[in-house]
N, C-alpha and C positions, 0 to 999 in steps of 0.2 A: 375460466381456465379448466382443461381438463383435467381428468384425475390421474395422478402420476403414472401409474399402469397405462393409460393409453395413449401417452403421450409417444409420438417415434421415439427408435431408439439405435439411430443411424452407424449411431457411433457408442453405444451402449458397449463397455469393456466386459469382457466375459470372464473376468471372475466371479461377476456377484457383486462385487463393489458400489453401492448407490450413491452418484452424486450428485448435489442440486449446490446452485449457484445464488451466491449474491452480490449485485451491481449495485454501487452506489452512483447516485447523479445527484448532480448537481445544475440548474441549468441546462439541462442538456438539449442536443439538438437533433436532428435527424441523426447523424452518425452511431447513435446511440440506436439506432432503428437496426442501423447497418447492421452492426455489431452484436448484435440481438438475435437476428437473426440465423449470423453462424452458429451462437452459443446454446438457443433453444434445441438445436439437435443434437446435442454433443452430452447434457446434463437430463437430471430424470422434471427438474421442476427448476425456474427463475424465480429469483423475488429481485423487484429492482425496487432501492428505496433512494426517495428523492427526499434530497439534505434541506426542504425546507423552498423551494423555490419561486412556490408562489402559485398564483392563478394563471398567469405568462406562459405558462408550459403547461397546461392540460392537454394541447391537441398531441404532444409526441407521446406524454404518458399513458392520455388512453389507446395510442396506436402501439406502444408498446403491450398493453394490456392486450389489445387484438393478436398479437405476434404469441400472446402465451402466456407470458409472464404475470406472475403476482404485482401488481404497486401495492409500495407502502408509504403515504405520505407522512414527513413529518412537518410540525406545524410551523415551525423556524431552523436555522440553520445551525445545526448544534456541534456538527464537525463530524470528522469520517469516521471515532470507535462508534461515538451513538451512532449511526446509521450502518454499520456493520453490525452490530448489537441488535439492532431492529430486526436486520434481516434474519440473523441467526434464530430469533425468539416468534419469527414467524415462519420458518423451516421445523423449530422444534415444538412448537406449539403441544397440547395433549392432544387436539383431536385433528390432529396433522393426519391426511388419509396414509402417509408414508413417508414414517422418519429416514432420513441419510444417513448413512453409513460415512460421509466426506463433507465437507460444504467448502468450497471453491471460491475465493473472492476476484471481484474484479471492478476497476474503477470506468464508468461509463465511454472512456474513451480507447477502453481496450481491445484488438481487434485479432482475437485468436485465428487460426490456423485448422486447415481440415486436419481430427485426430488430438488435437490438442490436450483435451481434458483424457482421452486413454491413455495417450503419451506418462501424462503426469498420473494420473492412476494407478499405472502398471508398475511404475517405479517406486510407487507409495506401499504399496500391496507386496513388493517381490520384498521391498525392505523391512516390511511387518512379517511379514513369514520365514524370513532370514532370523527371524528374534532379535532384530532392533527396535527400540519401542518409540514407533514412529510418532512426530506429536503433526509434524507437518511438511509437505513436500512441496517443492518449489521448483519454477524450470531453473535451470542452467545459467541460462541468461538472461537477464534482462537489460530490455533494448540496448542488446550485445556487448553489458557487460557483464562478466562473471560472478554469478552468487555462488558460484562453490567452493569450497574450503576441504580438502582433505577428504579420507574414504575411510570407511568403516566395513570390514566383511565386504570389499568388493562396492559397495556405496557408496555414492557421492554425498558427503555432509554440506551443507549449506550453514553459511555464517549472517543471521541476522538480515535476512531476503525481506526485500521489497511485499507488501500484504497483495497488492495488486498479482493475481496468478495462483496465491498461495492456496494450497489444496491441506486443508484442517482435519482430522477425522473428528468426528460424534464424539470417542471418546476420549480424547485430548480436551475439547470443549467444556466436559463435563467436569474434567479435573482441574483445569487451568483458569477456568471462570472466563467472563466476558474481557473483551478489550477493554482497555480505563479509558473512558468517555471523559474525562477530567482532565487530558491531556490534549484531546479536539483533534488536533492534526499534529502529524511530524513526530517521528520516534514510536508511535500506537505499534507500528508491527514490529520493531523492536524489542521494547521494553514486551510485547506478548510475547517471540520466543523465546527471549532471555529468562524469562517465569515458566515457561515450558520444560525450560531444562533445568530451572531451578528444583520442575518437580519429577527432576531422571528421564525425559523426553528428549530425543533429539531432531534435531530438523535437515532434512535429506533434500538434496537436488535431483532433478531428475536429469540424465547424461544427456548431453546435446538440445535439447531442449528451447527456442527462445520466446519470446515473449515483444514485441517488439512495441516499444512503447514510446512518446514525447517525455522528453525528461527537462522540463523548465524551461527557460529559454537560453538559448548561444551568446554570447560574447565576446571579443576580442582579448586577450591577455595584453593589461596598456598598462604597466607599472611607469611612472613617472609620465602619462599621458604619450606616451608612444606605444602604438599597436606593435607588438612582436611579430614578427611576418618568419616564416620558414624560407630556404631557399627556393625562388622562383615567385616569392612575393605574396604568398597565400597567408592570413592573418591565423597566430593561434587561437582559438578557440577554448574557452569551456563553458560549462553549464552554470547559471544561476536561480536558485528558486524566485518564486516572486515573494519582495522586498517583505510584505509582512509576515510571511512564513520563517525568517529568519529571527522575529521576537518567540514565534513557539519554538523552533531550535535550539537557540541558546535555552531557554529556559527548562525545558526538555528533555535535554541534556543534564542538565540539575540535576532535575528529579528522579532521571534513568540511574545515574552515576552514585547516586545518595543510595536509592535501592539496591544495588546490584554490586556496589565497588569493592565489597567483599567475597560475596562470595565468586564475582569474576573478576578481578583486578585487572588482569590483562588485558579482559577484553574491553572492558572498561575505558583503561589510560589510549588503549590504540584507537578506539571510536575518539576518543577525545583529542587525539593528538593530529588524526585525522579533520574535525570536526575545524580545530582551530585552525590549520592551514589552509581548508576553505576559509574562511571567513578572511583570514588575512589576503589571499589571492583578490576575495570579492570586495576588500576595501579600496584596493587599486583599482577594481573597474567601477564604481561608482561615484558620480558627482559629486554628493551628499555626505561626504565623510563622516563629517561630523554626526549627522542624524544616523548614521545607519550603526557607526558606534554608539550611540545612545540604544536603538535601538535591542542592542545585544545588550546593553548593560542594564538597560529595562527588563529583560527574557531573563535573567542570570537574577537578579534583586528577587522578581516574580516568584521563579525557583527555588530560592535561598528560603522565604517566607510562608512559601507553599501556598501562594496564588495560585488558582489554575482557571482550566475553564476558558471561555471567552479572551481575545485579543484586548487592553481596555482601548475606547474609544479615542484617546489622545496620540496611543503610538499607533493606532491603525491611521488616522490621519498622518502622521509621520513620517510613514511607510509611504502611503499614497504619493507622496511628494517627489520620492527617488527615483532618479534617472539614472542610466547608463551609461558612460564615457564612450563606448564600441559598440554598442549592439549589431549582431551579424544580420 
């Protein structure tokens, strides 16, 4: 890989602002090449770290390497802080030829926009210089729904954004610590900027902005096993995570809610109150009732006990099991 000075800098934001990115993969495929490709001109350095994949994917990793970017293999799949964590510790390394001033996350299927990463820069940068003590900036939108929340001085505040997009600076990192790797997946970019602002940080959106992302899969809205349809006959829709992800959720939820329920109550009971009306929604659209209520009440025990870490091997088979009433 080049050294970060000679890398282009097509799209280099002219404050001065240095930022280098980290992609997590998983599995990935060529579209991760794709995707790679926009990102390498837009940031000063890549580090792409693979969650553990295996030997199956060395030809896209080392073509990824060809494209620029750093690989960082890890030796099993430990879940998206450790491998956000990874990358971060191989951006800030001591004999890093050139520490960031930003570091940029994105999950291997993300496919930014020419200007993207100046976009979200400029907005990060005019909010630091306004004397807001920016912890981290987000677009606007993701996959066009709204992460913004309210305005401060003229700025978009952002409520608890999605990690995929999220532009971090150096010195929020340094005060806020790593992402909790002991959570694996689900909630990790919440519960980090909820500890952001625990330590007087806030988290800013950038205005218009989007980010255009897969968000789970589609579904039918089928309470009592009838598809809802609108008029002219088109099925309602919403999104579903995949089925084992909703044992880290509920449980997640837990351990966010146990940390945080004081010193942000609000925010707290509305994620919550939020959280359960999915889940009651997703009861109706799945077969399995009964297992995918177990399943939550496994996440919720887990949580209560201070389990964490790893899915255990009984409710990940579980999960595997559940089928979907509607799928779109």
């Amino acid at each position: 890989m080049p050294a970060p000075r000679d890398r282009p800098t097509v799209d280099a934001d002219p404050t001065g602002f240095v930022v280098s990115s980290v992609v997590t993969a998983f599995a990935p495929t060529a579209d991760l090449l794709d995707n790679l490709r926009v990102l390498v001109e837009q940031v000063d350095q890549v580090v792409v770290v693979d969650d553990g994949s295996g030997p199956g994917y060395d030809d896209v990793l080392a073509a990824a390497t060809s494209l620029g970017a750093r690989v960082v293999r890890l030796p099993e799949n430990l879940g998206i802080a450790a491998a956000l964590n990874a990358g971060v510790a191989a951006l800030l390394e001591p004999d890093a030829a050139r520490e960031p001033d930003g570091i940029v996350f994105f999950d291997q299927d993300s496919r930014i926009g020419p200007g993207f990463v100046r976009s979200l820069t400029a907005a990060h940068v005019a909010a630091a210089r306004a004397g807001i003590p920016v912890a981290a900036t987000a677009p606007e939108f993701f996959a066009g729904v709204s992460q913004a929340h309210g305005e401060r001085d003229g700025h978009l505040l952002s409520r608890q954004p999605i990690q995929s997009g999220l532009l971090v600076s150096a010195v929020a990192v340094g005060v806020v610590g790593p992402f909790r790797d002991d959570l694996f997946i689900d909630l990790v970019d919440t519960e980090y900027t909820m500890r952001a602002e625990a330590h007087g940080f806030v988290t800013i959106a950038a205005r218009g902005l989007d980010l255009p992302h897969a968000l789970g899969r589609r579904v039918a809205l089928s309470p009592f096993g009838r598809v809802v349809r609108v008029p002219g006959g088109q099925p309602i829709g919403f999104t579903v995570s995949a089925p084992f992800r909703y044992y880290y959720r509920a449980r997640n939820r837990v351990v966010v809610n146990r940390a945080y329920r004081r010193r942000r109550p609000f925010a707290v009971a509305r994620a919550t109150v939020l959280e359960w009306r999915h889940y009651v929604i997703v009861w109706f659209a799945v077969r399995e009732r009964r297992r995918f209520a177990a399943i939550l009440r496994a996440g919720r025990a887990d949580g209560r006990r201070g389990r964490l870490g790893r899915i255990p091997d009984a409710v990940a088979r579980a999960a595997a099991d559940i089928t979907w009433r509607a799928p779109l």
